[in-house]
N, C-alpha and C positions, 0 to 999 in steps of 0.2 A: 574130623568128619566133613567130607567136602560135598561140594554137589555131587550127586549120582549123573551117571552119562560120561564123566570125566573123574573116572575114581583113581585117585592115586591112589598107595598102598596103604593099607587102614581107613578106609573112607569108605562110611555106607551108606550116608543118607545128607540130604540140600537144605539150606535153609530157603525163604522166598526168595528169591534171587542174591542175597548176600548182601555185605555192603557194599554202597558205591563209593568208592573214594575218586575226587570227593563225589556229594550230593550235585544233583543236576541243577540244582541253581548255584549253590557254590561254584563247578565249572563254568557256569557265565560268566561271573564276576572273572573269573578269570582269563577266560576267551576274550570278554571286553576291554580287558588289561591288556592284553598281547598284540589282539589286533587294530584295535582303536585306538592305541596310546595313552599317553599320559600327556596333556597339553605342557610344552616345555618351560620352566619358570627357572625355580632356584634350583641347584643340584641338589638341593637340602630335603629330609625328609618331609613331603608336604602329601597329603591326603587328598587324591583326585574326588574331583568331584563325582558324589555317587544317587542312583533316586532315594528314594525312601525304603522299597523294598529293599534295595542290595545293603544298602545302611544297615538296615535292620538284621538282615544276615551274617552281616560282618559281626555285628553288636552281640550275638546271641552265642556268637563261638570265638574267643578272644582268639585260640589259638590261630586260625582262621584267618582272622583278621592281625594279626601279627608277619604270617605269612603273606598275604597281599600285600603288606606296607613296607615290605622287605623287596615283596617283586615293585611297586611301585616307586623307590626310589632306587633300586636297580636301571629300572627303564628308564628313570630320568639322569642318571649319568651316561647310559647309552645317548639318546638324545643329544646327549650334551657333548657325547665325544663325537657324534657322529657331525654334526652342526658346525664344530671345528673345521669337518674333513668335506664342509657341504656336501654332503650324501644325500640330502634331501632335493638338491639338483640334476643327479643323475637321472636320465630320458626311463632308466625303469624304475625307478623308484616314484617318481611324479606319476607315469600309469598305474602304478600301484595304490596309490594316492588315490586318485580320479576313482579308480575301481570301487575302492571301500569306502567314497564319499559315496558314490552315486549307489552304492547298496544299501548305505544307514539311509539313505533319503528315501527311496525305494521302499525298503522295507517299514521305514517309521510310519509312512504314508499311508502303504497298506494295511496297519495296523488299524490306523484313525477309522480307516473306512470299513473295517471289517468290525469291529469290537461291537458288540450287540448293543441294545440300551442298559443302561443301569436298575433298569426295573427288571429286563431278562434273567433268568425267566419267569414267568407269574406262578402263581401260587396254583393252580391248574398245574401248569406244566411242569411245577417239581412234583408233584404227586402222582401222576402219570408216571414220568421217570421213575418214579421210586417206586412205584407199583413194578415197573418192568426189572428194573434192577437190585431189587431190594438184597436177594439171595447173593448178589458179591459182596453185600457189604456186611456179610455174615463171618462171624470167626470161628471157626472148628476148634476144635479140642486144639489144646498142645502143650507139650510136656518140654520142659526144660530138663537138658542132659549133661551129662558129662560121663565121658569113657574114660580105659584105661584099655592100651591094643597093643597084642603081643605080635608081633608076625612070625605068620608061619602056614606057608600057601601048602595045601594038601598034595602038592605036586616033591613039596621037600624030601629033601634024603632024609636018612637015618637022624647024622648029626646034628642037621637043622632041628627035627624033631625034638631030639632029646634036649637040647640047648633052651628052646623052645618051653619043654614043659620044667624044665626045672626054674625057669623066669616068670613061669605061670604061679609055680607052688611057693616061691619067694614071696611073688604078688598077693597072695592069698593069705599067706600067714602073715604078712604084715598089717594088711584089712582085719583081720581079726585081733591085731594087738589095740591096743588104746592108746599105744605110742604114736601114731601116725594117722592124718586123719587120711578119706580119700584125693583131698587135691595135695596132698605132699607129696602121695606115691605116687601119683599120676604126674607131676613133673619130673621125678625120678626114674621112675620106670615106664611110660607110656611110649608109643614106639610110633605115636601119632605126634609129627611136628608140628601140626598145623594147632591144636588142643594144649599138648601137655604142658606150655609152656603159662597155659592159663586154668593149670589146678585141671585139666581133661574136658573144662566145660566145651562144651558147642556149640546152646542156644537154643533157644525156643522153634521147636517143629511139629507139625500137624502131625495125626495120623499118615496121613497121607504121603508125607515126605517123608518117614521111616523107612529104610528097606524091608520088605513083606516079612523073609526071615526073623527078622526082629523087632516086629509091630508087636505081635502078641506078649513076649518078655517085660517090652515096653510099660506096653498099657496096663499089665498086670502089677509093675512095679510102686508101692504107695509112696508117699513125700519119704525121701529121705533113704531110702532102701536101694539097696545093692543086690546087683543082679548076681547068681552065678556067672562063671565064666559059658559063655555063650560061643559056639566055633562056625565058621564061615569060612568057605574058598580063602580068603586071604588071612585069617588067623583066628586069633583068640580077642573077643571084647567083654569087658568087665566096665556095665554100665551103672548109672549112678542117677535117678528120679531126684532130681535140686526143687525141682515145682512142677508144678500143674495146671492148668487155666478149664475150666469148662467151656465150650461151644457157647455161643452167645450171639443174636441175631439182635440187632442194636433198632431204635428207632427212627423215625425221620427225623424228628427233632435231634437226635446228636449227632447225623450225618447231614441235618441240613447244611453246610458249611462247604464238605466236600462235595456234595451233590450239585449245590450250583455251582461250584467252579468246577466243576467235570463239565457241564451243562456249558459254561460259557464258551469254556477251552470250545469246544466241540462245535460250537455257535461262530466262532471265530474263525476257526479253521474252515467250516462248510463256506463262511461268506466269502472268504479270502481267495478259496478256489470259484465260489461264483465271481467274484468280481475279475480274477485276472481272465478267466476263459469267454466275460464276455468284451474283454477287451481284445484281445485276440481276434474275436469276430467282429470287430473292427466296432463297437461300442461300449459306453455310454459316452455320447458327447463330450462329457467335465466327470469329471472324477468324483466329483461334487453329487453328482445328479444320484450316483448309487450312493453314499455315504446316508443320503436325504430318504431315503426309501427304507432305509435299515432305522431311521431313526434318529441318526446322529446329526450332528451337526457340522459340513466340512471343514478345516481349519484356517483361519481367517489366515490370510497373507501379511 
């Protein structure tokens, strides 16, 4: 079951946007790998220098960081073959150089001067926020699923049909043996590539991301209960309620966490656009001069 909007064949409903492979700081780390390099030493595997946060990222998912350490002493035999070939002489590769110095400079910079104070925001001002936004940071119902999906688009011939329900009646009688539980049949017979191969599971979805036709079935189904065979434009689903969450409206105390750093992100972002648009109009004197106004303190030379 994939996103709706983009349904390939057996797919009726999305999860929140899926997963990201990888996660958006995960991609840093490796963006910073690709394009910033690997400072050149030994060819041997050696562990770029990394901050604390990406550290810690790497730390928390071995696989992850197995993978970087494979790209990072990959890139240092590049380096090293390329250095042979001084490739780092070539007239575009030195612009290319200059470019992505003068971007980490650029941007580290605007960072310094944009970043709020460390006390941002006050205790006012989380609460404010969180009076305003409290309802996203609410969880709706959601039911953990797994299918089992026959195809068979109501546009089908005869053959298709018949074919059809005799994979349905297979399907069914083996649900009712005690030989088979539901995720065996489902990577056996489930006609859902994306699912079967993981027992027909799905994954956790709101009401709201069910397609309409099969919200009610859904929601009616208790832990552990099997639906009838349910028919749809594109076939036959035979769903499966794995769990359940109730709706739950959390407090400021357990979202104080992400609150402020939504709050800072956001803080950051407004300064960074005030600060370059008033450079554009041809001020602050020093760079320094806005840093001091926000709070911070500019970075000693």
């Amino acid at each position: 079951m994939k996103p709706r909007g983009t349904v390939p064949q057996g797919m009726w409903c999305r999860r929140p946007g899926g997963p990201l492979p990888p996660s958006g700081r995960h991609h840093v780390l490796f963006s910073a790998l690709l394009f910033c390099g690997v400072l050149l030493g030994e060819a041997s595997a050696q562990e770029p220098k990394l901050s604390a946060a990406e550290q810690a990222a790497l730390d928390s998912n071995p696989a992850l960081k197995e993978k970087y350490l494979h790209l990072a002493r990959a890139q240092q035999m590049l380096l090293a073959e390329s250095s042979k070939a001084k490739w780092d002489e070539r007239p575009e590769v030195q612009a290319a150089i200059a470019r992505a110095r003068d971007k980490a400079i650029s941007e580290s910079w605007l960072e310094s001067v944009a970043t709020p104070p460390l006390d941002y925001p006050s205790e006012a001002e989380l609460k404010t926020a969180w009076e305003e936004r409290r309802a996203s940071f609410a969880t709706p119902r959601q039911h953990r699923l797994a299918q089992i999906y026959i195809a068979c688009p109501k546009s089908a011939d005869k053959a298709t049909v018949a074919k059809a329900g005799a994979k349905l009646a297979d399907v069914k009688k083996r649900l009712a043996s005690a030989d088979e539980d539901f995720a065996t049949v489902a990577r056996t017979a489930s006609e859902d590539k994306a699912s079967s191969p993981a027992g027909g599971e799905i994954g956790w979805l709101s009401d709201a991301q069910i397609q309409p036709e099969l919200r009610a079935p859904v929601v009616r189904l208790l832990k552990h209960e099997i639906s009838t065979p349910l028919r749809l434009n594109d076939g036959w689903h035979i769903l499966k309620c794995l769990d359940r969450r109730d709706a739950h409206a959390p407090t400021l105390e357990e979202c104080r966490a992400a609150l402020t750093q939504q709050l800072r992100a956001e803080k950051t972002r407004s300064n960074s656009e005030a600060y370059v648009a008033k450079l554009l109009r041809g001020g602050p004197d020093s760079p320094g001069e806005t840093a001091q106004t926000q709070g911070n303190s500019p970075p000693s030379n």
